[in-house]
CHARMM-style PDB file with segment names, atoms N, HN, CA, C and O in Angstrom:
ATOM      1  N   UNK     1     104.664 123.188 128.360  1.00  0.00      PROA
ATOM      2  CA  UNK     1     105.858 122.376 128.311  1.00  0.00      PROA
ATOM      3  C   UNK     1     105.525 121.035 127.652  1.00  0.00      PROA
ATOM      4  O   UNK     1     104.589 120.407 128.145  1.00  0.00      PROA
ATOM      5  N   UNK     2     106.017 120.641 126.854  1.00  0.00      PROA
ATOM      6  HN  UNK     2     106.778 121.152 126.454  1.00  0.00      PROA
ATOM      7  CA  UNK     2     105.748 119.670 126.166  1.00  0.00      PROA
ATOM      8  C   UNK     2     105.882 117.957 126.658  1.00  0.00      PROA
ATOM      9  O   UNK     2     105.508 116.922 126.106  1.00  0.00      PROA
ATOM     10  N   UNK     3     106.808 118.301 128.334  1.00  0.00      PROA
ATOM     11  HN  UNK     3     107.112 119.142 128.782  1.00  0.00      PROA
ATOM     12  CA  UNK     3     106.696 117.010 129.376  1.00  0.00      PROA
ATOM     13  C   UNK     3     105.672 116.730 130.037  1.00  0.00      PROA
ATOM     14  O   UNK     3     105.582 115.644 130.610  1.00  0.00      PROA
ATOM     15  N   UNK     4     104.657 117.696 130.088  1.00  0.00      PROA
ATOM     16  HN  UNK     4     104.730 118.578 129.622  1.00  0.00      PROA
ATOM     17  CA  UNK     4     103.544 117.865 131.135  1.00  0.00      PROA
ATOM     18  C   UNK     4     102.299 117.450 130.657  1.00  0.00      PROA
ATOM     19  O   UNK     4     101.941 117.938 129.585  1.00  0.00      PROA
ATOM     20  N   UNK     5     101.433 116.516 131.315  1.00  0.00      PROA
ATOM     21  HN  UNK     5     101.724 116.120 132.186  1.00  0.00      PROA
ATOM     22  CA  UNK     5     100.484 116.465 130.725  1.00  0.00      PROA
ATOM     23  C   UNK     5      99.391 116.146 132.074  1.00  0.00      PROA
ATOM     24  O   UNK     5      99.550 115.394 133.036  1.00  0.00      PROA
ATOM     25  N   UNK     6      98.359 116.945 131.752  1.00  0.00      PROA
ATOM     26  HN  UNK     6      98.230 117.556 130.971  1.00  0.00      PROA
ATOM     27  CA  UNK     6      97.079 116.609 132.524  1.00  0.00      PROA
ATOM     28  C   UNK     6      96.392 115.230 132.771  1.00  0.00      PROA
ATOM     29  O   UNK     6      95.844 114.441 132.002  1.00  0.00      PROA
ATOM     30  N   UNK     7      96.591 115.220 133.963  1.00  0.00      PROA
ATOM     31  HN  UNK     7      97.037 115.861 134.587  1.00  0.00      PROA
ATOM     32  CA  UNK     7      96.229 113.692 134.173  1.00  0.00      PROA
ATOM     33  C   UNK     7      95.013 113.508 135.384  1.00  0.00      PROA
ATOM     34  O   UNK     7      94.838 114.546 136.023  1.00  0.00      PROA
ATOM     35  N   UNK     8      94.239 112.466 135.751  1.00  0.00      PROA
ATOM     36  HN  UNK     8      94.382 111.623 135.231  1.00  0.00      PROA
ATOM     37  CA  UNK     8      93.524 112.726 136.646  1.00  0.00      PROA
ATOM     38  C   UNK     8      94.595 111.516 137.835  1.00  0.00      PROA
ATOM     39  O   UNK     8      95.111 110.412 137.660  1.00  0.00      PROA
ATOM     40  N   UNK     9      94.515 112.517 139.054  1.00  0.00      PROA
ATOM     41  HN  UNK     9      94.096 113.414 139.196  1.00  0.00      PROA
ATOM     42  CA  UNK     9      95.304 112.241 140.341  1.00  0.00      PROA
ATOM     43  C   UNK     9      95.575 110.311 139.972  1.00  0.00      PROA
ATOM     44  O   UNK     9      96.652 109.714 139.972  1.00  0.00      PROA
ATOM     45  N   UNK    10      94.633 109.929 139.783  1.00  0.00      PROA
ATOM     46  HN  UNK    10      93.758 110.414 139.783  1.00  0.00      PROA
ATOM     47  CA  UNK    10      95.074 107.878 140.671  1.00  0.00      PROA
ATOM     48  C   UNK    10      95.757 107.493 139.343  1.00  0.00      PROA
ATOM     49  O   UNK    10      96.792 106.847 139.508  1.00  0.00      PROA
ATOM     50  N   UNK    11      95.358 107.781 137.857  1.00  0.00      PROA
ATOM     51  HN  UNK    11      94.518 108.306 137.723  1.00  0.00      PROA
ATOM     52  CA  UNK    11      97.116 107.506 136.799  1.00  0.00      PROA
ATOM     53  C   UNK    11      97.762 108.227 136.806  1.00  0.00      PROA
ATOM     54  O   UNK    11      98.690 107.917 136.060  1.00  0.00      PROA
ATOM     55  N   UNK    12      97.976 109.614 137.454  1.00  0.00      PROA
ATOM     56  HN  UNK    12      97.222 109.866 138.060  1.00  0.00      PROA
ATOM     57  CA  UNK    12      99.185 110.081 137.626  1.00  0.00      PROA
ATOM     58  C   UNK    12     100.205 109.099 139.045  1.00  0.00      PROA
ATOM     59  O   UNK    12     101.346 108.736 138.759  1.00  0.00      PROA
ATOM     60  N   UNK    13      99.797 108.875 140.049  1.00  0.00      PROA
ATOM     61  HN  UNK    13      98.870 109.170 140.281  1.00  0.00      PROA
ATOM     62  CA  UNK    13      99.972 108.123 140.702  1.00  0.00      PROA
ATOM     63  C   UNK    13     100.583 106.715 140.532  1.00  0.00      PROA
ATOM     64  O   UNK    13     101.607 106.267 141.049  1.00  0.00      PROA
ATOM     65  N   UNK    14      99.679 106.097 139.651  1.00  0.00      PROA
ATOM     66  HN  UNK    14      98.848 106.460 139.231  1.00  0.00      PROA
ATOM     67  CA  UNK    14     100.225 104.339 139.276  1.00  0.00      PROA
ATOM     68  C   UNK    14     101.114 104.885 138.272  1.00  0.00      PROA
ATOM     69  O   UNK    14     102.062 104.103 138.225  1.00  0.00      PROA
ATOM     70  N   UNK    15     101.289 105.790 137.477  1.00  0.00      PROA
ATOM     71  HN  UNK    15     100.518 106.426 137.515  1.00  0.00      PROA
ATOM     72  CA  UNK    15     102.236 105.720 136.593  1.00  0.00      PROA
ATOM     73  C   UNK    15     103.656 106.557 137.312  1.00  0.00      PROA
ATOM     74  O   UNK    15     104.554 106.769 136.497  1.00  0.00      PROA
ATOM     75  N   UNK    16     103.929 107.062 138.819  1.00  0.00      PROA
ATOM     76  HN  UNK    16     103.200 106.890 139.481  1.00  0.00      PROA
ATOM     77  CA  UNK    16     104.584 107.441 139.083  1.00  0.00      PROA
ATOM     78  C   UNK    16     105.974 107.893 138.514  1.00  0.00      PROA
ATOM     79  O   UNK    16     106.173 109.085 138.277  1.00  0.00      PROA
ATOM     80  N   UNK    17     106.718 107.157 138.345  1.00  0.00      PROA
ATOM     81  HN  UNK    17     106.557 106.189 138.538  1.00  0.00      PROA
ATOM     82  CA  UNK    17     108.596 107.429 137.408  1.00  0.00      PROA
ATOM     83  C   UNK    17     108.623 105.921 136.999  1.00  0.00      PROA
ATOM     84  O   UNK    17     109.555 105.270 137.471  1.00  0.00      PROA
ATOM     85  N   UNK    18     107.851 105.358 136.297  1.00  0.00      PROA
ATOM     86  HN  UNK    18     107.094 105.886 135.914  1.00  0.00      PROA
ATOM     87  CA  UNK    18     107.738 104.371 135.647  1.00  0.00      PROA
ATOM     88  C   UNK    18     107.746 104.749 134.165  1.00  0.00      PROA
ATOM     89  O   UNK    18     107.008 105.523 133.555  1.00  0.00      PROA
ATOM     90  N   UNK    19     109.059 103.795 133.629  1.00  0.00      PROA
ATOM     91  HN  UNK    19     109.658 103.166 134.124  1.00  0.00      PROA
ATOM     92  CA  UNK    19     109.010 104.394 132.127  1.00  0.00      PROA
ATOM     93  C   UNK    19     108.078 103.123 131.059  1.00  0.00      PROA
ATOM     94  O   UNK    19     107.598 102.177 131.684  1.00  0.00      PROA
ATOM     95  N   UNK    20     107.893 103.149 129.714  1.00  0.00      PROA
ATOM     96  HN  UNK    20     108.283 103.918 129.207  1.00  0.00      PROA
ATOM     97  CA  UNK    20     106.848 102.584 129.337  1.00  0.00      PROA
ATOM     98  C   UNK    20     107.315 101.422 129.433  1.00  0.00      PROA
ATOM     99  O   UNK    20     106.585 100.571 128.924  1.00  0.00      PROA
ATOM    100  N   UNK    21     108.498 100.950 130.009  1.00  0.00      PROA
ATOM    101  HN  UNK    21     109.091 101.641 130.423  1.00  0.00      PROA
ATOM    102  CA  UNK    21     108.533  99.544 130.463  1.00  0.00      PROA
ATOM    103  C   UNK    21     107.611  98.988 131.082  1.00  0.00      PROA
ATOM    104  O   UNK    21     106.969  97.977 130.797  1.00  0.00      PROA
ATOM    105  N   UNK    22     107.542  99.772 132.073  1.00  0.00      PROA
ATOM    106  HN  UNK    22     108.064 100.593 132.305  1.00  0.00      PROA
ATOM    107  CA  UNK    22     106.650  98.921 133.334  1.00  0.00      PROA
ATOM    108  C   UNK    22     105.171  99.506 133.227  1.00  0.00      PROA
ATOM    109  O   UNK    22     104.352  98.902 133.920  1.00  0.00      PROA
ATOM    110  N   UNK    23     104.614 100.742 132.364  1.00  0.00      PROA
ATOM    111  HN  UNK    23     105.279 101.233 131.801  1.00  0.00      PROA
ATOM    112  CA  UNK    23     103.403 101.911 132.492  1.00  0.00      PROA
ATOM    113  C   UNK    23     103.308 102.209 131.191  1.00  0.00      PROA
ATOM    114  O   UNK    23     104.330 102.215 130.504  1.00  0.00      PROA
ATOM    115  N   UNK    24     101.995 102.522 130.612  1.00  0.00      PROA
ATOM    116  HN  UNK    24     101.164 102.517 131.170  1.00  0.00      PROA
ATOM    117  CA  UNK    24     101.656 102.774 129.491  1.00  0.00      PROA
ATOM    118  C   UNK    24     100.590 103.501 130.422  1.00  0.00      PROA
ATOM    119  O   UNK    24     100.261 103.304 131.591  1.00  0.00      PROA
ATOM    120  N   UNK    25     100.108 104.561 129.311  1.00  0.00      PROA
ATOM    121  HN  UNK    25     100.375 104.722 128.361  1.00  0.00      PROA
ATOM    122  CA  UNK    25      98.959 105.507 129.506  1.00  0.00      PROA
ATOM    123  C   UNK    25      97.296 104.533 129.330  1.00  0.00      PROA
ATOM    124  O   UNK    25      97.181 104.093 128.186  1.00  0.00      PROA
ATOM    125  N   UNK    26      96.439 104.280 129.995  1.00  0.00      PROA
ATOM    126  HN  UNK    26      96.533 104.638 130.925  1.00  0.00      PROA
ATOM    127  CA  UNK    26      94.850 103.456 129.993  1.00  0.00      PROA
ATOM    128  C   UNK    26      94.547 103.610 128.805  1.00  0.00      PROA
ATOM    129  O   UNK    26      94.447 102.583 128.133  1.00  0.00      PROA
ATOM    130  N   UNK    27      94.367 104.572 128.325  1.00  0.00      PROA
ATOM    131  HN  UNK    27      94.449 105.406 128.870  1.00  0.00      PROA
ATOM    132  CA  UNK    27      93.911 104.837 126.504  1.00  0.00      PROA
ATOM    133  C   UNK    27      95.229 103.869 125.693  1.00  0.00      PROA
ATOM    134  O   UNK    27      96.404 103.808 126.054  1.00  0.00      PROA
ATOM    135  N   UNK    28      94.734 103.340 124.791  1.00  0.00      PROA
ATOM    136  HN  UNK    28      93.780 103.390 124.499  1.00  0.00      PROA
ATOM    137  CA  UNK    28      95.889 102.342 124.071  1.00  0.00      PROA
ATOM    138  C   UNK    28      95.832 103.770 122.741  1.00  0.00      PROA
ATOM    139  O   UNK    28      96.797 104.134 122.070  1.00  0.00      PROA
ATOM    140  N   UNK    29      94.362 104.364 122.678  1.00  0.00      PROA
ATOM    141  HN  UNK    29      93.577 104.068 123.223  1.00  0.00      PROA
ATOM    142  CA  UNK    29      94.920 104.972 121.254  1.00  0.00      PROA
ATOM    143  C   UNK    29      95.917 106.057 121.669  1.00  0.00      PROA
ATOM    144  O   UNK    29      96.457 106.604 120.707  1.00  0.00      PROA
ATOM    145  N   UNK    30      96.283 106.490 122.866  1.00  0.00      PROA
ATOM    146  HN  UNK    30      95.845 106.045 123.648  1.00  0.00      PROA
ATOM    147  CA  UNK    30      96.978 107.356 123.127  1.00  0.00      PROA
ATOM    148  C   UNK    30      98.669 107.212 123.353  1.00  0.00      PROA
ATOM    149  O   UNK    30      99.487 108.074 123.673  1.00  0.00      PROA
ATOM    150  N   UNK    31      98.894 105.338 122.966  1.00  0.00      PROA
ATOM    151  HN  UNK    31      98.229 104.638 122.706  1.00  0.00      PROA
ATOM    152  CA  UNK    31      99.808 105.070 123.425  1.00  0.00      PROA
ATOM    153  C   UNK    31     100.965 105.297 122.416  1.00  0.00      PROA
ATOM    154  O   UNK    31     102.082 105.207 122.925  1.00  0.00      PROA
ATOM    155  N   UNK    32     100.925 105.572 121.101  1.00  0.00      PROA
ATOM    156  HN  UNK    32     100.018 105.645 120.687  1.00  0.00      PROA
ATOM    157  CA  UNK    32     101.671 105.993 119.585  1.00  0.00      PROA
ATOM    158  C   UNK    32     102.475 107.603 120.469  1.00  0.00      PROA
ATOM    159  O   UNK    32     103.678 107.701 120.710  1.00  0.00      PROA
ATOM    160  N   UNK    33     101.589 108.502 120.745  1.00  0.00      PROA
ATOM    161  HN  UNK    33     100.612 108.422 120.549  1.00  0.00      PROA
ATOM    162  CA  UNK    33     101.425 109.556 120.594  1.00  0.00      PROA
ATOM    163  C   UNK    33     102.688 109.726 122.535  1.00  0.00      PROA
ATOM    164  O   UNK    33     103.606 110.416 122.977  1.00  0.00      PROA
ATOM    165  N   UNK    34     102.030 108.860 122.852  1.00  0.00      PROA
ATOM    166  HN  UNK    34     101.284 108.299 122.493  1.00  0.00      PROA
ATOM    167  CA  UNK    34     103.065 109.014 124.472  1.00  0.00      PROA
ATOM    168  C   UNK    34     104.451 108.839 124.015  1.00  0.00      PROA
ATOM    169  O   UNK    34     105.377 109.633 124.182  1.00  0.00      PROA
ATOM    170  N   UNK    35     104.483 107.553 123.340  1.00  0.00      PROA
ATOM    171  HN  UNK    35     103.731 106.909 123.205  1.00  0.00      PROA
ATOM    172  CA  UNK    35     105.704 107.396 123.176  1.00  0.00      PROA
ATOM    173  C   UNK    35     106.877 108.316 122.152  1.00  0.00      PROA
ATOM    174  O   UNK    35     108.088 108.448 122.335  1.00  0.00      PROA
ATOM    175  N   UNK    36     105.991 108.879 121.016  1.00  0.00      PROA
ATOM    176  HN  UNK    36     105.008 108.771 120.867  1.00  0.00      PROA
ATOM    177  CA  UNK    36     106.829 109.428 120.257  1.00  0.00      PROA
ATOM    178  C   UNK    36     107.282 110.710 121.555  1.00  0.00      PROA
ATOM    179  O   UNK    36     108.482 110.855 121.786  1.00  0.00      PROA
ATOM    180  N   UNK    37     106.461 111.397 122.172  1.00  0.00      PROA
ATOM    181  HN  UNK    37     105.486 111.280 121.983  1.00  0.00      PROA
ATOM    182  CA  UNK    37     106.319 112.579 123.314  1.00  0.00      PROA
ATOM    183  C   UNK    37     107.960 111.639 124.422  1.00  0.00      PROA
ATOM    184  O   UNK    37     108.958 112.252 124.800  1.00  0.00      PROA
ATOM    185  N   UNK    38     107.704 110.194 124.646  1.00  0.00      PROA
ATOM    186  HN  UNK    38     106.893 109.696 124.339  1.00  0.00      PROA
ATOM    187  CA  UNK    38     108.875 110.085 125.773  1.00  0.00      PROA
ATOM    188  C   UNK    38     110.478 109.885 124.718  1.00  0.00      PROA
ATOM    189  O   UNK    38     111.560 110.173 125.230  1.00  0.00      PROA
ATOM    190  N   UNK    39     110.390 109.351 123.196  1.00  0.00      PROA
ATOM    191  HN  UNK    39     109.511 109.117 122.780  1.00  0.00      PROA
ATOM    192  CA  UNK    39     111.402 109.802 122.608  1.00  0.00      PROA
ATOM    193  C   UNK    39     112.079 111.079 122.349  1.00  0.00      PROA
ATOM    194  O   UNK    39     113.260 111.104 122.000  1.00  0.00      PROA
ATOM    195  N   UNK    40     111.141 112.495 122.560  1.00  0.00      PROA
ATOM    196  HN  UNK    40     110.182 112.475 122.844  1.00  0.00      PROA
ATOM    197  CA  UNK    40     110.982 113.397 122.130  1.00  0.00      PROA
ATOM    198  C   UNK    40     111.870 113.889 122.992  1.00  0.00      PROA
ATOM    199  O   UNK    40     112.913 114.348 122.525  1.00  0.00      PROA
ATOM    200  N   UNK    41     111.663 113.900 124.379  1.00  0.00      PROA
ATOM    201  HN  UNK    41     110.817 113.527 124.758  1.00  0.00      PROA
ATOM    202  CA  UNK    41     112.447 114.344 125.413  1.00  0.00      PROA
ATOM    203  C   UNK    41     114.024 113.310 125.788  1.00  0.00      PROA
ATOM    204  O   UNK    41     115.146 113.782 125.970  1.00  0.00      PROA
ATOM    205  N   UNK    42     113.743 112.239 125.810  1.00  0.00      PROA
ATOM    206  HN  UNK    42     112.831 111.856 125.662  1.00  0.00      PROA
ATOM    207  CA  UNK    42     115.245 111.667 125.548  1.00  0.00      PROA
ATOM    208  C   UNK    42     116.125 112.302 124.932  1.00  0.00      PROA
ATOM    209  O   UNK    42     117.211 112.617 125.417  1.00  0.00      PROA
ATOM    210  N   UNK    43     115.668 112.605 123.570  1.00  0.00      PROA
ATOM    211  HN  UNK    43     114.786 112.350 123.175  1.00  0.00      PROA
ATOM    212  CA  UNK    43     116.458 112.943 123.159  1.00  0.00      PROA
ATOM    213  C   UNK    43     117.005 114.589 123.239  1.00  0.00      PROA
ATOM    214  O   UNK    43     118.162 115.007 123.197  1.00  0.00      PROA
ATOM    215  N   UNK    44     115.746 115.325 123.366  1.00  0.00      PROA
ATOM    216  HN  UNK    44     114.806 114.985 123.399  1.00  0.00      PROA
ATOM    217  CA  UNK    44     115.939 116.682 123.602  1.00  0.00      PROA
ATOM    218  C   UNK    44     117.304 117.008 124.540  1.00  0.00      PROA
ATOM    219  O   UNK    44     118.193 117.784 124.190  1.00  0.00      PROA
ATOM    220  N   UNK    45     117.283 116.199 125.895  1.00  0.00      PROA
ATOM    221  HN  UNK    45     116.561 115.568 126.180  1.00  0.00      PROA
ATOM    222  CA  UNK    45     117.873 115.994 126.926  1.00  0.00      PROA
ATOM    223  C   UNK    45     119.056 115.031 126.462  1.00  0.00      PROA
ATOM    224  O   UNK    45     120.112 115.433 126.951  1.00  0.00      PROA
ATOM    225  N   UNK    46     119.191 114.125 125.840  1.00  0.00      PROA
ATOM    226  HN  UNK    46     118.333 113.798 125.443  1.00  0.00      PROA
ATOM    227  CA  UNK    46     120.677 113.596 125.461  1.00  0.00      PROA
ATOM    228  C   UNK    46     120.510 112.457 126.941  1.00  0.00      PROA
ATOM    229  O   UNK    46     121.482 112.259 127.671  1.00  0.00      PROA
ATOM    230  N   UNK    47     119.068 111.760 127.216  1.00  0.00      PROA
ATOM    231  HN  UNK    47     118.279 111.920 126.624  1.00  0.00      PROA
ATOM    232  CA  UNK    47     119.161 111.161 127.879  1.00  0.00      PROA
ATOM    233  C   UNK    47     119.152 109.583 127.784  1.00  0.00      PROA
ATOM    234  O   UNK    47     118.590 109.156 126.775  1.00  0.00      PROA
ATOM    235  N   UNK    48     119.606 108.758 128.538  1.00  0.00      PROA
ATOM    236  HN  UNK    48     120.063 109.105 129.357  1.00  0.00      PROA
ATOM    237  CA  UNK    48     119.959 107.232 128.139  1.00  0.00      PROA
ATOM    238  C   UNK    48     118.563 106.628 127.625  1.00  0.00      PROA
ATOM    239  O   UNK    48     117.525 107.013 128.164  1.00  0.00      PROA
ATOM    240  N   UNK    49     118.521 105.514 126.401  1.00  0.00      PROA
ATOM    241  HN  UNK    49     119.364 105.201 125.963  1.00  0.00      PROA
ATOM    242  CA  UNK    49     117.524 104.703 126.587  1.00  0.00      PROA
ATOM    243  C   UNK    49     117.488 103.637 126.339  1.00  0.00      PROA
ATOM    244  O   UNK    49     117.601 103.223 125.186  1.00  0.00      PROA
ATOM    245  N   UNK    50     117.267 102.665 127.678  1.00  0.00      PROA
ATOM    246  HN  UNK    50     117.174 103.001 128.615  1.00  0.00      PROA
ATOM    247  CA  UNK    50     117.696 101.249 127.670  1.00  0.00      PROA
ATOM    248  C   UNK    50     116.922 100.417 126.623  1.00  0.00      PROA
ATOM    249  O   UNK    50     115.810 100.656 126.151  1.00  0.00      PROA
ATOM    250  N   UNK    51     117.804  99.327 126.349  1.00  0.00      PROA
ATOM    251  HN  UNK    51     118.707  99.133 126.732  1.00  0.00      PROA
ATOM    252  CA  UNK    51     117.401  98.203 125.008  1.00  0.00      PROA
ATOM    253  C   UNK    51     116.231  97.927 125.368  1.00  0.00      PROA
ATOM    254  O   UNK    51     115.508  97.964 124.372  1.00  0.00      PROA
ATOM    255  N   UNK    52     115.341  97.519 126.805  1.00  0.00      PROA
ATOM    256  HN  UNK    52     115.929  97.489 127.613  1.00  0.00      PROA
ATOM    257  CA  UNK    52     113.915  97.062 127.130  1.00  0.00      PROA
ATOM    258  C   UNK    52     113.099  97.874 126.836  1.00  0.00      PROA
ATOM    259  O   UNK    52     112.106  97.574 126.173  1.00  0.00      PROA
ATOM    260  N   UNK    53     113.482  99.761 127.511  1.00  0.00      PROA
ATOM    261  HN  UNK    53     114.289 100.004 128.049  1.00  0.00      PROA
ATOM    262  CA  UNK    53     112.630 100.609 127.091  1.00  0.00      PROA
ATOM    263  C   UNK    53     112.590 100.988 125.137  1.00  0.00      PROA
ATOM    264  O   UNK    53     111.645 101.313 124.419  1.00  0.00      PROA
ATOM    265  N   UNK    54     113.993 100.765 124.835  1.00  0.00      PROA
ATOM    266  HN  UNK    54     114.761 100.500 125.418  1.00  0.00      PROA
ATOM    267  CA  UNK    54     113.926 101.013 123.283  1.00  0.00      PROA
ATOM    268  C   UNK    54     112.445 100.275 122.502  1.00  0.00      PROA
ATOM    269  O   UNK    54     111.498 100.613 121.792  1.00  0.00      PROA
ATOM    270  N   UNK    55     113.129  98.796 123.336  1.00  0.00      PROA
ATOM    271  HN  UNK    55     113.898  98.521 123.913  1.00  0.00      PROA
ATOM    272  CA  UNK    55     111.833  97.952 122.613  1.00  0.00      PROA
ATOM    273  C   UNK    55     110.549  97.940 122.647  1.00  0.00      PROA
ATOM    274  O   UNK    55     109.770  97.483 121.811  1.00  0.00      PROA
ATOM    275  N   UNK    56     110.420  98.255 123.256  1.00  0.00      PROA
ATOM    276  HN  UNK    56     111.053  98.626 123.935  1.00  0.00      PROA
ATOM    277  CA  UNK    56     108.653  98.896 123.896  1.00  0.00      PROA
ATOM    278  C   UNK    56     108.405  99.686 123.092  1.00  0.00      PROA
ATOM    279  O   UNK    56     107.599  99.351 122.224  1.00  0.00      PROA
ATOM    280  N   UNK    57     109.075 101.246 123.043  1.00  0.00      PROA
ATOM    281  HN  UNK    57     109.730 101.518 123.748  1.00  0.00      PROA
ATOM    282  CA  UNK    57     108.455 101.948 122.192  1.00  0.00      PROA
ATOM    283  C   UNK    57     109.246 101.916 121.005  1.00  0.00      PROA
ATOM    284  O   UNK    57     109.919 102.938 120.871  1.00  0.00      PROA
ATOM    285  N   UNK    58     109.396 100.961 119.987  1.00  0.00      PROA
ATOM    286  HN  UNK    58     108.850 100.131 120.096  1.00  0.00      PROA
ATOM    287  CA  UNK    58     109.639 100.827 118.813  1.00  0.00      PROA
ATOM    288  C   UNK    58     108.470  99.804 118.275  1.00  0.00      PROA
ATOM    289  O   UNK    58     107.887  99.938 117.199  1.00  0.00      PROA
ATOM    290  N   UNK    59     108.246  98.793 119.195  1.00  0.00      PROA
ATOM    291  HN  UNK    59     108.719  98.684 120.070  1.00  0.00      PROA
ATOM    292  CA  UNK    59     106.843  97.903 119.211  1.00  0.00      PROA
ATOM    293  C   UNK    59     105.622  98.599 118.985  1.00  0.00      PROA
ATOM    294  O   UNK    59     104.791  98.161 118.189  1.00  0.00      PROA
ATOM    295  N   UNK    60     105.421  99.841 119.744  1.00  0.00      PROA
ATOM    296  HN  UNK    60     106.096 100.196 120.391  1.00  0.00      PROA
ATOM    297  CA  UNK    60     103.936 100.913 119.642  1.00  0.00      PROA
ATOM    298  C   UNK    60     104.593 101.575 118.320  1.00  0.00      PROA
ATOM    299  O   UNK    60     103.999 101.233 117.298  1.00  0.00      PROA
ATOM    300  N   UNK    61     105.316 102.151 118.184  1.00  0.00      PROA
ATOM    301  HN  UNK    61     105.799 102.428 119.014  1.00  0.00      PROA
ATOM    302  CA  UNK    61     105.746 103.108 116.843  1.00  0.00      PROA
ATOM    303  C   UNK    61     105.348 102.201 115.724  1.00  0.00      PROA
ATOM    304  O   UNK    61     104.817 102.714 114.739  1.00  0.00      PROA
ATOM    305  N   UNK    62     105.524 101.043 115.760  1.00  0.00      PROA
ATOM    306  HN  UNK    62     105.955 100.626 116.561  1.00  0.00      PROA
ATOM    307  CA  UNK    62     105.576 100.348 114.069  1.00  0.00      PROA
ATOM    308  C   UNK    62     104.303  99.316 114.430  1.00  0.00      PROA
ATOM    309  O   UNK    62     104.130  98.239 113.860  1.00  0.00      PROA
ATOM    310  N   UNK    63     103.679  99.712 115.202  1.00  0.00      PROA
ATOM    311  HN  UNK    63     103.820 100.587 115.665  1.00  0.00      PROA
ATOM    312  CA  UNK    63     102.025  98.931 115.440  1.00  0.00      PROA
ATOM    313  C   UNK    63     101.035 100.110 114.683  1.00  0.00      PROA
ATOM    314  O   UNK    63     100.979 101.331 114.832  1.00  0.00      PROA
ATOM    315  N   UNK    64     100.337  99.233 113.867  1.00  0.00      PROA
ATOM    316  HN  UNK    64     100.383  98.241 113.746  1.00  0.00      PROA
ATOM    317  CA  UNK    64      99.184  99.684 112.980  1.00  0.00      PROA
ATOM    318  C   UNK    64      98.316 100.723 114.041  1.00  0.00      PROA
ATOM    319  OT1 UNK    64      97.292 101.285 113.653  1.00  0.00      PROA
TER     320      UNK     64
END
């Protein structure tokens, strides 16, 4: 499933239902690749995405 990802138990935990507002993944190089993955499903789903969360991951998308 393309929502699921292997995590070890204590960041699955701190990152609970925190969207990349408040949680980003520990790896920064992994952080391009999360976010295109949490646009991916927004939209799949036709689900809302607020102007704070927009900005966040439009900030990682257009970062070198």
């Amino acid at each position: 499933m393309e929502n699921l990802l292997a995590t070890e138990d204590n960041t699955n935990q701190e990152k609970g239902c925190k969207s990349p507002v408040k949680w980003l993944p520990p790896n920064k190089d992994y952080w391009k690749k999360y976010a295109e993955k949490w646009l991916f499903i927004k939209n799949k789903y036709s689900l809302k995405i607020s102007q704070k969360e927009n900005d966040v991951l439009m900030k990682i998308l257009n970062s070198n």
